[in-house]
Each structure stands twice: as structure tokens, then as C-alpha cells.
N, C-alpha and C positions, 0 to 999 in steps of 0.2 A: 354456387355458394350454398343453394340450399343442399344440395344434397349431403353435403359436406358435413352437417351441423346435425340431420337425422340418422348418419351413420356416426358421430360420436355418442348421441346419446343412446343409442343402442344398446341392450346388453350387449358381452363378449360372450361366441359361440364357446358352445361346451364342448373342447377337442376329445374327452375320454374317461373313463372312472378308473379308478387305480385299482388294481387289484386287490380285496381283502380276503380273509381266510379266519376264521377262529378256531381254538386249539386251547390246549392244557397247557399252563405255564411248568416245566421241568426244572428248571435251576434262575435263582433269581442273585448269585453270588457275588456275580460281575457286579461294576460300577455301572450304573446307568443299562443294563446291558442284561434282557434274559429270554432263556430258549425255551421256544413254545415247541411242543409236539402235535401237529396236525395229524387227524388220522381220516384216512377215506375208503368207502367200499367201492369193489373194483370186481365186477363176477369175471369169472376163468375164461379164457376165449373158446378153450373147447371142453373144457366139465362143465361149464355154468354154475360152478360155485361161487359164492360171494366169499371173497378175499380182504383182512383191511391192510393197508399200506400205510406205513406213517411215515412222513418227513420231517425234521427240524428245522426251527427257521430261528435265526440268531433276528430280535427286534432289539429296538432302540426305547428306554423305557427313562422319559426324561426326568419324570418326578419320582422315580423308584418307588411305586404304587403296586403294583406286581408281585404275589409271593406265591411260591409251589404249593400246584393244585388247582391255581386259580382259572375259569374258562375264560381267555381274552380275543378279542378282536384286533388284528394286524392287518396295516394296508401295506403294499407297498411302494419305495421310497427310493432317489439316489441312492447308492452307493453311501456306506455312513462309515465302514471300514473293510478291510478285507472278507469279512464273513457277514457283517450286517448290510441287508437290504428290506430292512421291515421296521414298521416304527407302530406301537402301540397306540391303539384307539381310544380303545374304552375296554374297562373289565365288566367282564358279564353279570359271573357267578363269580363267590369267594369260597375258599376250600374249606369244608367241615373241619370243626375242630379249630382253627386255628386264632388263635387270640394275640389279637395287638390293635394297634391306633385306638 
């Protein structure tokens, strides 16, 4: 009985951190819905040049707070549609120049 009662109060173990990534917002057109371009250095496996790579990543952007340009943070997330598997964090930086809210 006792033991029973120091394993509810226990925290719950921590099973893993989600993956995040931060990137440049590219298009914020969609509803709810905008693609970030991630870029990475990647050196050549036999020149040894430093190469950048970039991927797109379609995020979930609930308050539509996100406008092109901006530096954001994406974790990720279920499955939210066919091409989204990322959901917005937090925006870092806002883009030069851009005026609203």
C-alpha cells in the first residue's frame, strides 16, 4: 500500500524531447499554415567544402503570428495534414522593414 501511494506521487518520467529546428519563415499565405526554410552546413565528404542544404518544413502556425522573413522555432508534432508535421514555437526575430500589429 505504501508503495503504491510514492509511485503516484512521483513525477512522470521524461520519455524524449521533440525535435526542434529554427528556420526563415518563406510564405505565410495559408490559413493557419506557413513554410519555414531551414538551412544547414554540411562539409563534402571528399573536397571538404562546406556546403548549405536547405529543407522546407510546412508548420502549424495557430495564431497566424508568423510573416515572411521572420527567424522561428519549430518542433515537431503529429501528423496535422498531409505535408504538415511541425507546429510553431516561438518567433525569434521579426523581418526588417516590415510594419503591422
Amino acid at each position: 500500500m505504501e508503495a503504491e501511494t510514492n509511485q503516484a506521487s512521483a513525477p512522470p518520467a521524461v520519455v524524449g524531447r521533440r525535435q526542434s529546428v529554427i528556420g526563415v519563415v518563406t510564405s505565410a499565405k495559408m490559413q493557419k499554415t506557413i513554410i519555414v526554410r531551414v538551412t544547414r552546413t554540411v562539409e563534402h565528404g571528399l573536397y571538404r567544402r562546406v556546403l548549405h542544404k536547405a529543407k522546407k518544413y510546412y508548420a502549424h502556425d495557430e495564431k497566424q503570428q508568423a510573416r515572411p522573413g521572420d527567424r522561428v522555432r519549430i518542433v515537431a508534432t503529429r501528423p496535422l495534414s498531409r505535408l504538415k508535421r511541425w507546429r510553431l514555437v516561438e518567433v525569434i526575430g521579426r523581418a526588417r522593414g516590415w510594419q503591422g500589429e
